[in-house]
C-alpha positions as CSV (number, residue, x, y, z in Angstrom):
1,X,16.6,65.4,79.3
2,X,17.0,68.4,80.9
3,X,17.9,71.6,78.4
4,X,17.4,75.3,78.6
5,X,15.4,75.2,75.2
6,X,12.2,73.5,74.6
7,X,11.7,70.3,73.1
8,X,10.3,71.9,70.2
9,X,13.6,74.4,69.9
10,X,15.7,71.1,70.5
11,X,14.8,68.6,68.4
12,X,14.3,71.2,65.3
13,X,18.1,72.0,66.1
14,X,19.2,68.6,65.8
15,X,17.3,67.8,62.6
16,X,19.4,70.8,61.2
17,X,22.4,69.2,61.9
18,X,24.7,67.7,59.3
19,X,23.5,64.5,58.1
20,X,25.4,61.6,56.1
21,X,25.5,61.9,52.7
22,X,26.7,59.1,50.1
23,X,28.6,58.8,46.6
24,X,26.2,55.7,45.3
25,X,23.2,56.4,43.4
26,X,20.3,55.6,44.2
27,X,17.6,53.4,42.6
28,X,14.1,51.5,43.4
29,X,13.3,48.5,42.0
30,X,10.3,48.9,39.2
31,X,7.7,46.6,41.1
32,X,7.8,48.9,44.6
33,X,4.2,49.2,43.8
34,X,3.4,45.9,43.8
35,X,5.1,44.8,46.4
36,X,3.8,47.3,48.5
37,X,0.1,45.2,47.8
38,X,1.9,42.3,49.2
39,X,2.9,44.2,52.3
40,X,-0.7,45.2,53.2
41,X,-1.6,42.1,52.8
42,X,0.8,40.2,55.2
43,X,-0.2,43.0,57.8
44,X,-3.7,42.3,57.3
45,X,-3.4,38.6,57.3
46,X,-0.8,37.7,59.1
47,X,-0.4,40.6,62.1
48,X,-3.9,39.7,63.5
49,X,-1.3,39.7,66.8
50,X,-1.3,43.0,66.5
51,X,-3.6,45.7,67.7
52,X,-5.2,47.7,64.4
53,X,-3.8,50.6,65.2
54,X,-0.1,49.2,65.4
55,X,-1.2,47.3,61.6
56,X,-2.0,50.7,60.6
57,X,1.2,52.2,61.8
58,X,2.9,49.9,60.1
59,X,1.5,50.2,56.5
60,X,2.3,53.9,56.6
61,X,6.1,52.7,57.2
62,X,6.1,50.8,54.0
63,X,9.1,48.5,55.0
64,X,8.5,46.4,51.9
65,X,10.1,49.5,50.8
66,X,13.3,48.6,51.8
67,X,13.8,45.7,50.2
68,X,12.8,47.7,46.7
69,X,15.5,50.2,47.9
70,X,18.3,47.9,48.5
71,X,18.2,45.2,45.7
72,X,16.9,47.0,43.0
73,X,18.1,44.9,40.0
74,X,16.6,42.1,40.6
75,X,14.7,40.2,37.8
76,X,11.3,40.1,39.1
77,X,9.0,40.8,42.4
78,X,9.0,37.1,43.2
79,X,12.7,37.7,43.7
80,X,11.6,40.2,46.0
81,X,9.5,38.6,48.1
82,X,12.0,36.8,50.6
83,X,13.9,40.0,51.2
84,X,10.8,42.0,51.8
85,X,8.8,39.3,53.7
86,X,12.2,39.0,56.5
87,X,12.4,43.1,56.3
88,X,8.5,43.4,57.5
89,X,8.5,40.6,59.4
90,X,11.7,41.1,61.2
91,X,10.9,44.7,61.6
92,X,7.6,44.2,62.7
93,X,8.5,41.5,65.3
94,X,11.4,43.5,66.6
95,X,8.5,45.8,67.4
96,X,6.2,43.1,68.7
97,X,8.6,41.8,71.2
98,X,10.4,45.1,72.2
99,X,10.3,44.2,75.8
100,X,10.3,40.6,75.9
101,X,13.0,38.6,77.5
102,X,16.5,37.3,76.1
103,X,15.1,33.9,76.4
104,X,11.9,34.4,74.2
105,X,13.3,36.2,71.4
106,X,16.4,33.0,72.0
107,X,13.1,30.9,71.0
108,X,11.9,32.5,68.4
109,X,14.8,32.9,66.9
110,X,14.9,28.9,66.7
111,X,11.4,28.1,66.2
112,X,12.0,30.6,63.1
113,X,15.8,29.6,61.7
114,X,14.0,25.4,61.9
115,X,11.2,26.5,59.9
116,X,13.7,28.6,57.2
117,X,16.1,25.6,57.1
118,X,13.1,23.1,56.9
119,X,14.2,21.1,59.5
120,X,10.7,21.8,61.1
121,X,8.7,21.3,57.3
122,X,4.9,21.7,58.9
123,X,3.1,25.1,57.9
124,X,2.3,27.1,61.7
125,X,-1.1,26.2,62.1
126,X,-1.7,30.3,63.2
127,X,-0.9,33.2,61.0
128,X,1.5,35.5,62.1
129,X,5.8,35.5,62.8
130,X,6.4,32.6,62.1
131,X,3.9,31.7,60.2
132,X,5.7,34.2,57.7
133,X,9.1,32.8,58.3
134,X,7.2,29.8,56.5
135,X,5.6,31.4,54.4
136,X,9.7,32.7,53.2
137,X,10.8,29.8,52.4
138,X,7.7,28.7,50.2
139,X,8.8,31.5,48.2
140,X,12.1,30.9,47.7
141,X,11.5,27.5,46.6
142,X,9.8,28.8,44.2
143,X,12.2,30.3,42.0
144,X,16.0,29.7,41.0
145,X,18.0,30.5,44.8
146,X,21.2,29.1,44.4
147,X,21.5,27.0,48.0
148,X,24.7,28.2,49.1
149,X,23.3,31.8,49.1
150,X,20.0,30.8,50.7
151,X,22.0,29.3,53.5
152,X,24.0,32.2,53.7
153,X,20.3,34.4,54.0
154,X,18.9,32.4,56.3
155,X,22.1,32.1,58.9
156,X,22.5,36.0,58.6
157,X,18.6,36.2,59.5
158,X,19.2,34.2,62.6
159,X,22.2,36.4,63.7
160,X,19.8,39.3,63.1
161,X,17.4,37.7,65.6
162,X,20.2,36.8,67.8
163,X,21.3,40.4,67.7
164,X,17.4,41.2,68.6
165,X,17.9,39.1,71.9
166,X,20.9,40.7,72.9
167,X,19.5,43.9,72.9
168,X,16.6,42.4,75.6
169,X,19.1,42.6,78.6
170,X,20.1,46.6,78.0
171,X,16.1,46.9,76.6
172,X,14.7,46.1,79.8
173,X,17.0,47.4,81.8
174,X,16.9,51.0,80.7
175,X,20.9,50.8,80.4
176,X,23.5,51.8,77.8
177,X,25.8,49.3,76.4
178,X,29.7,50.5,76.5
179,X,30.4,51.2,73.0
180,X,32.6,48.4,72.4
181,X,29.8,45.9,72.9
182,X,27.3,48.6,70.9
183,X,29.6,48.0,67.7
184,X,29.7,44.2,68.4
185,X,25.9,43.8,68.9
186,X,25.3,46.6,66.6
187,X,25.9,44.9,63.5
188,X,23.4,42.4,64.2
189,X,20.9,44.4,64.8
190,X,21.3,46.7,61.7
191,X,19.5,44.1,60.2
192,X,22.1,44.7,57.2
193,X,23.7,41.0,56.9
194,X,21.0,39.3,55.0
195,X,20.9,42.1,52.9
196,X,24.6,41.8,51.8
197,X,24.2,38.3,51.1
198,X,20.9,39.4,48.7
199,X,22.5,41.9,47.2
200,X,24.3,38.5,45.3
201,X,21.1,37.0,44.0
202,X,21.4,40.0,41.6
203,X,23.2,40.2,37.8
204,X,25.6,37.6,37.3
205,X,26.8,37.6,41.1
206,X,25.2,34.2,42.0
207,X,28.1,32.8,39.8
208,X,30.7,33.9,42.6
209,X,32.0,30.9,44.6
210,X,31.6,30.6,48.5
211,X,35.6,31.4,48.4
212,X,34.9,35.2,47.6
213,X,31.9,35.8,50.8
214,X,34.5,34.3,53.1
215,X,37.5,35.9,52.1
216,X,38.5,38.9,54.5
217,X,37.8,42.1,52.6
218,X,34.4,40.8,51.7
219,X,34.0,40.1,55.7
220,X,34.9,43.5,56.2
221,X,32.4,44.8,53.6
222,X,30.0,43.2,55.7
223,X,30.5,45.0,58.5
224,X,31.3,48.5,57.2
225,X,27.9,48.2,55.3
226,X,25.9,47.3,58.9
227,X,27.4,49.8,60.9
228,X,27.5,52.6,58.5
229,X,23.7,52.0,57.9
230,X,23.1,50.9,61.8
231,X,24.7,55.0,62.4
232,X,22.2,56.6,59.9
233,X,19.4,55.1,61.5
234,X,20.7,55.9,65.0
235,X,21.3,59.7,63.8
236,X,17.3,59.3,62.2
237,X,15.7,58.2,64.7
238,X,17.4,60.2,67.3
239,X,14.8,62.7,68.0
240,X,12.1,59.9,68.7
241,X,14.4,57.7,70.8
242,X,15.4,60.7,73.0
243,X,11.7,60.6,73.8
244,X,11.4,56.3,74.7
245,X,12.4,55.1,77.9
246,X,14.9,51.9,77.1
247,X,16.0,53.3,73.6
248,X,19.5,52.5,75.0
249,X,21.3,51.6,71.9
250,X,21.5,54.5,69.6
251,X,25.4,55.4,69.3
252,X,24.7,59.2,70.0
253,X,23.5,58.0,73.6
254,X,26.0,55.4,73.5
255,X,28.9,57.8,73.2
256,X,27.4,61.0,75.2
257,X,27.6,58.3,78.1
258,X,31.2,56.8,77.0
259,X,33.1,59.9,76.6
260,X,30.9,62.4,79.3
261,X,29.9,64.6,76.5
262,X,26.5,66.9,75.1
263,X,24.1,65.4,73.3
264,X,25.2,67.5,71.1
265,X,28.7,66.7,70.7
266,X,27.9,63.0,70.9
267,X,26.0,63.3,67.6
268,X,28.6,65.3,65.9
269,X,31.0,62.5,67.0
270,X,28.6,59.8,65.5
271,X,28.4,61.5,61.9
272,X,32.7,61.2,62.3
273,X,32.6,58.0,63.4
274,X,30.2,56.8,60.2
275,X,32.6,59.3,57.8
276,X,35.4,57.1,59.0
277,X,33.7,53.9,57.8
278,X,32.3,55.3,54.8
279,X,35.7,56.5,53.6
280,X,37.2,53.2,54.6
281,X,34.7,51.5,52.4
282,X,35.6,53.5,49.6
283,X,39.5,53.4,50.0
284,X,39.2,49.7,50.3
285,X,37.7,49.7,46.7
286,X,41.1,50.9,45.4
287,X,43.1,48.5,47.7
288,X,41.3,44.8,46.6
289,X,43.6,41.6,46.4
290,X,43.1,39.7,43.0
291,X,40.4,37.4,43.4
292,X,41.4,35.0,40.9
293,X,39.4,36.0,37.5
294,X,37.0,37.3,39.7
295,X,37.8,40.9,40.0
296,X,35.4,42.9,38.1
297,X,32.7,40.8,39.3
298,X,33.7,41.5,42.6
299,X,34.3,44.9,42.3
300,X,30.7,45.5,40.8
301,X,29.2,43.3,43.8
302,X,31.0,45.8,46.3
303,X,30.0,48.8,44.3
304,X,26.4,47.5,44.9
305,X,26.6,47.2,48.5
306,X,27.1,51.3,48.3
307,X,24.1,51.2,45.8
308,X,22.1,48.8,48.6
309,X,23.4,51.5,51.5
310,X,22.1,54.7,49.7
311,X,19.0,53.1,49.1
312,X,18.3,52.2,52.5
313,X,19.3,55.6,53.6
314,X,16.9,57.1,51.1
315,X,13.9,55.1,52.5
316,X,15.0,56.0,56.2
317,X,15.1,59.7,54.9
318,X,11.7,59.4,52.7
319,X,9.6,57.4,55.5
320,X,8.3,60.6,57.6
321,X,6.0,58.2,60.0
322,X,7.7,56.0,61.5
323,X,11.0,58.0,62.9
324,X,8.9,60.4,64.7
325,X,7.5,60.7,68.0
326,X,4.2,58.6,67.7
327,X,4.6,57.1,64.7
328,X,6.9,54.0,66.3
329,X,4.8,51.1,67.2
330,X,4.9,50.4,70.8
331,X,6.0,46.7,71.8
332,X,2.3,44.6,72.2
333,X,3.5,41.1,73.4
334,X,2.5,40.3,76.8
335,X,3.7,37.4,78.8
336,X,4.1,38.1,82.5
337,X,7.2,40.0,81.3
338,X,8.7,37.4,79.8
């Protein structure tokens, strides 16, 4: 991009922008430590496929992280372990296949969602993806995961993958999306739906009935909580993507290219664009249907969603390797560019 000011004069000016800011507080769930053990040791066990300076990139990002961030409350790190195992792994293979075709991340999508389900029950015979995905549902078995919200995980983890293939066709073309289908494909790709649906394996919220997840405010819940997080990690990890070739879905390009505007302006009109879906989330709060005996429970789950979006924002604004130029693990897989 062309500019009168270096990149050095740039970048610091959009890092001084405004940024979004949240009314949840923020917690981190007691065995972070821990599970950061378990994280080095997928990496070094299971991402042989990777190069060892893309497996040490990747321990400095501390995606396990994440999962401590977002679900807090849960009872114990075994609890933990699903969330954090699909967070590293799907992380790490969005970066592992980051120019791979629409029809290979299609397939692993359901080599993965057959080995979740158990419809395919035999362990990988290599370490690595899907060896994990595997590896997933071993742990889940293992404790007390109420089926109907394991099914609901594991269907959100395939949309997240499916979201990961879409992206392919504007990936590889170098092209930006119109921002109608960035929203659409967006809210796969925040990687935020199975994260609303484990945000209900905490307190007493397994006890809600499939009724309440499919009834429309919750649906809408959904969706406010992936694009508002999908915008703060657009407006993050600008300054690195202005830097990649076939970054093409970060909103700020998205909408410098739908309305003709400065990079500038176009971020300015991101951070409005998440206000407006922050506020809605909040106003919403103060506008829920009854929910037949189920409203305080309900309104505690949704009040947890903002708990699960500022601590997902606060590991996106504590991780200072991984959003910078360099620190992003370039895409490894190789297959005649397929």
């Amino acid at each position: 991009m062309k500019t009168s000011l270096t990149d050095e004069e740039f970048y610091a000016g959009l890092l001084q922008l405004p940024k979004p800011t949240y009314p949840f507080p923020n917690f981190i769930h007691p065995d972070f430590e821990n599970l950061r053990q378990e994280y080095y040791n997928w990496i070094d066990t299971e991402y042989i496929i990777h190069s060892k300076e893309a497996r040490e990139k990747h321990k400095k990002h501390h995606l396990c992280d994440i999962a401590a961030r977002g679900c807090p409350f849960l009872h114990a790190i075994d609890e933990l372990l699903p969330l954090a195992n699909y967070t590293a792994n799907g992380a790490m293979m969005d970066d592992y296949f980051d120019k791979c075709s629409h029809e290979k991340m299609h397939s692993v999508m359901n080599s993965a969602y057959a080995l979740l389900t158990g419809d395919d029950p035999n362990e990988p015979k290599e370490n690595g993806i899907l060896h994990l995905f595997w590896v997933l549902r071993q742990d889940a078995l293992k404790f007390e995961f109420p089926k109907h919200l394991y099914k609901r995980f594991i269907d959100s983890v395939r949309d997240t993958i499916k979201g990961f293939a879409e992206e392919k066709i504007y990936y590889r073309t170098n092209s930006i999306p119109p921002l109608a289908v960035y929203l659409l494909n967006r809210e796969g790709t925040s990687g935020v739906l199975p994260y609303c649906d484990y945000v209900a394996m905490q307190k007493d919220y397994r006890q809600l009935p499939d009724e309440i997840f499919d009834h429309l405010y919750i649906k809408r819940y959904r969706t406010l909580c992936c694009l508002i997080i999908a915008i703060h990690n657009d407006i993050i990890s600008l300054p690195k993507e202005l830097h990649r070739e076939g970054d093409t879905l970060n909103l700020v390009k998205v909408l410098k290219q739908e309305y003709g505007i400065s990079i500038h302006e176009a971020y300015m009109k991101a951070l409005e664009l998440h206000n407006d879906y922050l506020n809605e989330f909040l106003l919403l709060q103060n506008h829920l249907p009854p929910f037949d005996g189920w409203d305080n429970m309900v309104l505690a789950y949704i009040q947890d969603l903002g708990v699960m979006i500022s601590g997902i924002y606060a590991w996106h604004t504590h991780d200072t390797s991984r959003y910078v130029n360099g620190g992003y693990v370039e895409g490894e897989y190789t297959n005649g560019g397929g």
